[in-house]
C-alpha positions as CSV (number, residue, x, y, z in Angstrom):
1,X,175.1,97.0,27.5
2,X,179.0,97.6,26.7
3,X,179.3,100.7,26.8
4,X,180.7,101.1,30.5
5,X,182.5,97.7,29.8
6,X,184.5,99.3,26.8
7,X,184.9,102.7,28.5
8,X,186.5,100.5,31.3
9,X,188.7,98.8,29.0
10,X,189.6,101.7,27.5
11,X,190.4,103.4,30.7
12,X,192.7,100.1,31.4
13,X,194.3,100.4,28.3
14,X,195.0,103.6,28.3
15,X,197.0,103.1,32.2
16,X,198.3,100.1,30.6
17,X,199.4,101.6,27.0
18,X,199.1,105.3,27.0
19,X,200.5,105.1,23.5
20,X,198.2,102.7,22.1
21,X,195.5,105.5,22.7
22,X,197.6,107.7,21.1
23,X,197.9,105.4,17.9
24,X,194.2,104.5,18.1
25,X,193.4,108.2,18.4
């Protein structure tokens, strides 16, 4: 059910924070 919804987000956040990925990952 979320699972585009938080691929989306995650898409956004990476544009947004490209280092937060990077800490997450």
């Amino acid at each position: 059910m979320t699972s585009w919804h938080h691929r989306e987000n995650r898409v956004q956040a990476q544009k947004l924070f490209p280092h937060h990925h990077l800490l997450k990952n």
